[in-house]
FINU-384358 format. One record per residue (C-alpha): residue in one letter; residue number from 0; x negated, y negated, z. Coordinates in steps of 0.5 Angstrom, whole numbers, plus 500, padded with zeros to 3 digits. Example, Ala and Ser with C-alpha at 12.3 -4.5 7.8 and 13.67 -1.06 7.14 Angstrom:
<recs>
REC_type_seq_c1_c2_c3
REC_a_0_475_509_516 $
REC_s_1_473_502_514 $
</recs>
This chain:
<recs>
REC_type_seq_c1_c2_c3
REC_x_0_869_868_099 $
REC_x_1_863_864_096 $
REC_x_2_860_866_090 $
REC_x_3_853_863_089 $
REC_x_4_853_860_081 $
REC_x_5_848_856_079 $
REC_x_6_850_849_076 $
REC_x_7_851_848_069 $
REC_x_8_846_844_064 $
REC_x_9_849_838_063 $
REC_x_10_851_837_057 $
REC_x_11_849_830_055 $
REC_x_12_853_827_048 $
REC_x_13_849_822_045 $
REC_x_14_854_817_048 $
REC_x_15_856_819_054 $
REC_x_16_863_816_057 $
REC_x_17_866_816_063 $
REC_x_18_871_822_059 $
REC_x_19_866_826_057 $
REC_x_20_863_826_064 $
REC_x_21_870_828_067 $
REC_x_22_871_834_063 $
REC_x_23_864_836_065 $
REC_x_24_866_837_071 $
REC_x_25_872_840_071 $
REC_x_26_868_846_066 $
REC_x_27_863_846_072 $
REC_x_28_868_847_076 $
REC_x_29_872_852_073 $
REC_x_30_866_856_070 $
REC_x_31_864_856_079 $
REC_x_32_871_858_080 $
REC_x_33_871_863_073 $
REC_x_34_868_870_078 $
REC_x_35_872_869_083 $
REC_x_36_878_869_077 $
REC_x_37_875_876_075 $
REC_x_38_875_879_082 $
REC_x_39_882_877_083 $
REC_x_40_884_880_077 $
REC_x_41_879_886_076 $
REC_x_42_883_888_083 $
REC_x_43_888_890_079 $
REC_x_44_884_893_074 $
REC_x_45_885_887_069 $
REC_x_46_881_882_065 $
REC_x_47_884_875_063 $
REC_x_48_887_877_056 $
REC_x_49_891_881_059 $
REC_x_50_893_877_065 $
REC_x_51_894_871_060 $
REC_x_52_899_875_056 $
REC_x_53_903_878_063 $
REC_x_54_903_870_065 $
REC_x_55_907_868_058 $
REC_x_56_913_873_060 $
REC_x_57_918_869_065 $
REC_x_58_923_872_059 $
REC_x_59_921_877_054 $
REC_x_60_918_874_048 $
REC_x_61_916_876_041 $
REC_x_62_909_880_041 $
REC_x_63_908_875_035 $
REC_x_64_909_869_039 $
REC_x_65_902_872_045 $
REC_x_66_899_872_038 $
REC_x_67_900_865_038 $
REC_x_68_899_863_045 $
REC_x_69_893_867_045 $
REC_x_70_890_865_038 $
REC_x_71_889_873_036 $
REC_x_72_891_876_031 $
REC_x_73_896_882_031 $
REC_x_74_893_888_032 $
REC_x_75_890_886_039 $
REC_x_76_896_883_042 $
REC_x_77_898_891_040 $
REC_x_78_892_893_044 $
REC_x_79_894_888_051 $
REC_x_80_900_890_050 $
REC_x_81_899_898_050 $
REC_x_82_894_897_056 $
REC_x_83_899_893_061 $
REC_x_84_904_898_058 $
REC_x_85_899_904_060 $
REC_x_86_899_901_067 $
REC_x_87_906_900_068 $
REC_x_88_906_893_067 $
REC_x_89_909_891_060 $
REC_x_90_915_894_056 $
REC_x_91_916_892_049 $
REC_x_92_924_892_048 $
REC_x_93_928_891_042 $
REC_x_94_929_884_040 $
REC_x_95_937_884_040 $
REC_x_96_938_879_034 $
REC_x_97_933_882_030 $
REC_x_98_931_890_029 $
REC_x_99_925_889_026 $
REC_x_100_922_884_032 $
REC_x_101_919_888_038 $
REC_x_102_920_884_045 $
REC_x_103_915_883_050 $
REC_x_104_917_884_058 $
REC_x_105_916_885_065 $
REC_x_106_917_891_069 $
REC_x_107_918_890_076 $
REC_x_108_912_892_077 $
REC_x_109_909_887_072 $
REC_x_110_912_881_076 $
REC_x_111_909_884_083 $
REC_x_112_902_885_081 $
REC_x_113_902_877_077 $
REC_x_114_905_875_083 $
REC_x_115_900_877_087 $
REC_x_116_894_876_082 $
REC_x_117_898_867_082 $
REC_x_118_898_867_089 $
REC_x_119_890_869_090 $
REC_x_120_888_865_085 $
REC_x_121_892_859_088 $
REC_x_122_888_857_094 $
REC_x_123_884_852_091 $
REC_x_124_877_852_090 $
REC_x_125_871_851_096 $
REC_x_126_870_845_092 $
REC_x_127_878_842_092 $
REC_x_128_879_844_099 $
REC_x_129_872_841_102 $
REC_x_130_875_835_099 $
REC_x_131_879_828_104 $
REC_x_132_887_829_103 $
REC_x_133_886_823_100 $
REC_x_134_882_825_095 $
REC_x_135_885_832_094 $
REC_x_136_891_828_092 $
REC_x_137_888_822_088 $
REC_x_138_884_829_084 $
REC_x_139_890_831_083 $
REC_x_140_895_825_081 $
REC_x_141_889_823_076 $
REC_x_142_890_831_073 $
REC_x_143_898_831_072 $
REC_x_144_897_824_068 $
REC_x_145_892_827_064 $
REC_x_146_896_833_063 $
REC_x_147_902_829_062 $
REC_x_148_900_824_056 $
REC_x_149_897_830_052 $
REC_x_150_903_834_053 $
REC_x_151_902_842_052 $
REC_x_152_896_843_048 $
REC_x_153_896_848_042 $
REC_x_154_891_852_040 $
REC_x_155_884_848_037 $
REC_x_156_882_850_031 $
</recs>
Protein backbone atom coordinates (compact mmCIF):
# COMPACT_ATOMS: atom_id res chain seq x y z
CA UNK A 1 0.00 0.00 0.00
CA UNK A 2 1.51 3.30 -1.19
CA UNK A 3 0.26 6.52 0.29
CA UNK A 4 1.25 9.80 -1.91
CA UNK A 5 2.34 12.22 0.94
CA UNK A 6 3.91 15.41 0.16
CA UNK A 7 7.34 15.90 1.84
CA UNK A 8 7.36 17.70 4.86
CA UNK A 9 8.90 21.55 5.44
CA UNK A 10 12.03 21.05 6.67
CA UNK A 11 12.38 22.52 9.64
CA UNK A 12 15.87 24.45 9.85
CA UNK A 13 16.86 25.51 13.59
CA UNK A 14 19.26 28.50 13.52
CA UNK A 15 21.98 26.04 14.22
CA UNK A 16 21.19 22.87 12.85
CA UNK A 17 23.10 19.63 14.02
CA UNK A 18 23.36 16.41 12.97
CA UNK A 19 20.34 15.44 15.88
CA UNK A 20 18.43 17.68 14.96
CA UNK A 21 18.47 16.41 11.32
CA UNK A 22 18.14 12.90 12.28
CA UNK A 23 14.98 13.57 14.50
CA UNK A 24 13.61 15.47 11.14
CA UNK A 25 13.67 12.54 9.47
CA UNK A 26 12.34 10.27 11.45
CA UNK A 27 9.10 13.03 11.94
CA UNK A 28 9.09 12.63 8.21
CA UNK A 29 9.19 9.40 8.21
CA UNK A 30 6.50 8.82 10.76
CA UNK A 31 4.26 11.60 9.47
CA UNK A 32 4.37 9.35 5.86
CA UNK A 33 3.70 6.50 7.59
CA UNK A 34 0.83 8.42 9.84
CA UNK A 35 -2.19 7.19 6.97
CA UNK A 36 -1.41 4.04 6.60
CA UNK A 37 -1.46 3.98 10.73
CA UNK A 38 -5.30 5.40 10.60
CA UNK A 39 -6.15 2.96 7.84
CA UNK A 40 -5.24 0.25 9.81
CA UNK A 41 -6.77 1.31 12.63
CA UNK A 42 -9.94 2.96 11.31
CA UNK A 43 -10.64 -0.87 9.86
CA UNK A 44 -11.76 -1.43 13.21
CA UNK A 45 -13.51 1.44 13.83
CA UNK A 46 -10.73 3.17 16.00
CA UNK A 47 -8.59 6.16 16.16
CA UNK A 48 -5.29 6.27 18.02
CA UNK A 49 -6.35 7.43 21.54
CA UNK A 50 -8.10 4.47 21.56
CA UNK A 51 -5.45 2.30 20.30
CA UNK A 52 -2.83 3.90 22.72
CA UNK A 53 -5.19 3.08 25.32
CA UNK A 54 -5.73 -0.61 24.44
CA UNK A 55 -1.88 -1.09 23.90
CA UNK A 56 -1.11 -0.14 27.98
CA UNK A 57 -3.20 -3.37 29.01
CA UNK A 58 -1.05 -6.19 28.95
CA UNK A 59 -2.35 -6.45 32.53
CA UNK A 60 -5.29 -4.32 33.95
CA UNK A 61 -4.14 -0.98 34.84
CA UNK A 62 -5.58 2.05 37.02
CA UNK A 63 -7.68 4.07 34.44
CA UNK A 64 -5.63 6.90 36.32
CA UNK A 65 -2.46 5.58 35.17
CA UNK A 66 -4.05 5.86 31.00
CA UNK A 67 -4.66 9.49 32.12
CA UNK A 68 -1.10 9.45 32.88
CA UNK A 69 0.52 7.57 29.81
CA UNK A 70 -1.91 9.58 27.75
CA UNK A 71 -1.07 13.21 29.34
CA UNK A 72 -5.21 13.79 29.43
CA UNK A 73 -7.29 14.54 32.19
CA UNK A 74 -9.78 11.89 33.62
CA UNK A 75 -12.78 12.55 32.40
CA UNK A 76 -11.52 11.60 28.40
CA UNK A 77 -9.98 8.23 29.68
CA UNK A 78 -13.63 7.72 30.79
CA UNK A 79 -14.75 8.69 27.46
CA UNK A 80 -12.12 6.13 25.54
CA UNK A 81 -12.91 3.55 27.90
CA UNK A 82 -16.78 3.71 27.26
CA UNK A 83 -15.96 3.78 23.70
CA UNK A 84 -13.74 0.50 23.60
CA UNK A 85 -16.12 -0.69 26.16
CA UNK A 86 -18.97 0.01 23.98
CA UNK A 87 -17.13 -2.40 21.27
CA UNK A 88 -16.62 -5.09 23.32
CA UNK A 89 -12.84 -4.39 23.58
CA UNK A 90 -12.56 -3.11 27.38
CA UNK A 91 -13.74 -3.96 30.97
CA UNK A 92 -13.35 -1.76 33.62
CA UNK A 93 -12.99 -4.46 36.91
CA UNK A 94 -12.62 -3.67 40.67
CA UNK A 95 -9.39 -3.01 41.79
CA UNK A 96 -9.07 -6.13 44.38
CA UNK A 97 -6.63 -3.84 47.20
CA UNK A 98 -8.95 -0.80 46.42
CA UNK A 99 -12.61 -0.36 46.01
CA UNK A 100 -12.49 2.95 44.93
CA UNK A 101 -10.10 2.36 42.20
CA UNK A 102 -11.72 0.85 38.75
CA UNK A 103 -9.22 -1.28 36.87
CA UNK A 104 -8.87 -1.29 32.90
CA UNK A 105 -8.67 -4.87 30.75
CA UNK A 106 -8.77 -6.52 27.84
CA UNK A 107 -11.58 -8.46 26.76
CA UNK A 108 -10.67 -11.60 24.36
CA UNK A 109 -12.02 -9.74 21.94
CA UNK A 110 -9.74 -6.51 23.08
CA UNK A 111 -6.37 -8.74 22.89
CA UNK A 112 -7.59 -10.14 19.14
CA UNK A 113 -8.27 -7.06 17.34
CA UNK A 114 -4.96 -5.16 19.09
CA UNK A 115 -3.27 -8.05 17.82
CA UNK A 116 -4.10 -7.81 14.44
CA UNK A 117 -4.05 -3.59 14.51
CA UNK A 118 0.25 -4.80 16.02
CA UNK A 119 0.73 -7.15 13.05
CA UNK A 120 -0.51 -4.75 10.38
CA UNK A 121 1.19 -2.06 11.63
CA UNK A 122 4.62 -4.17 11.81
CA UNK A 123 5.48 -4.29 8.35
CA UNK A 124 7.97 -1.84 8.01
CA UNK A 125 7.41 1.19 5.92
CA UNK A 126 8.22 1.26 2.08
CA UNK A 127 11.07 3.47 2.84
CA UNK A 128 12.75 0.82 5.77
CA UNK A 129 12.20 -2.21 3.36
CA UNK A 130 13.64 -0.34 0.45
CA UNK A 131 16.63 -0.06 2.64
CA UNK A 132 20.21 -2.67 2.05
CA UNK A 133 19.89 -5.53 5.17
CA UNK A 134 22.75 -3.78 6.20
CA UNK A 135 21.45 -0.40 6.47
CA UNK A 136 18.09 -2.08 7.84
CA UNK A 137 20.27 -3.08 10.58
CA UNK A 138 22.51 -0.34 11.31
CA UNK A 139 19.02 2.03 11.37
CA UNK A 140 17.98 -0.19 13.53
CA UNK A 141 20.81 -0.67 16.06
CA UNK A 142 21.36 3.39 15.98
CA UNK A 143 17.29 3.35 17.15
CA UNK A 144 17.83 0.77 19.94
CA UNK A 145 20.74 2.92 21.47
CA UNK A 146 18.87 6.07 21.04
CA UNK A 147 15.97 4.38 22.96
CA UNK A 148 18.37 2.66 25.34
CA UNK A 149 20.29 5.80 26.63
CA UNK A 150 17.28 7.98 27.19
CA UNK A 151 15.09 5.32 28.75
CA UNK A 152 11.13 5.18 28.63
CA UNK A 153 10.26 8.93 28.19
CA UNK A 154 7.76 10.41 30.29
CA UNK A 155 5.33 12.95 29.18
CA UNK A 156 6.90 16.54 28.04
CA UNK A 157 5.69 19.33 29.38
Amino acid sequence: MVYDVPRMATIKPKFATPAHEAWQAVYELFARYRPVMLAVQGKYGLRPPLVFTMQELDEPVPMGHIAEKLACDNSQVTWITDRLEERGLVERQPDPTDRRVKLLALTDEGRRVLDEINTRLAEPAPEIAALSIGDQKALRDILRRAIDATGERETIG
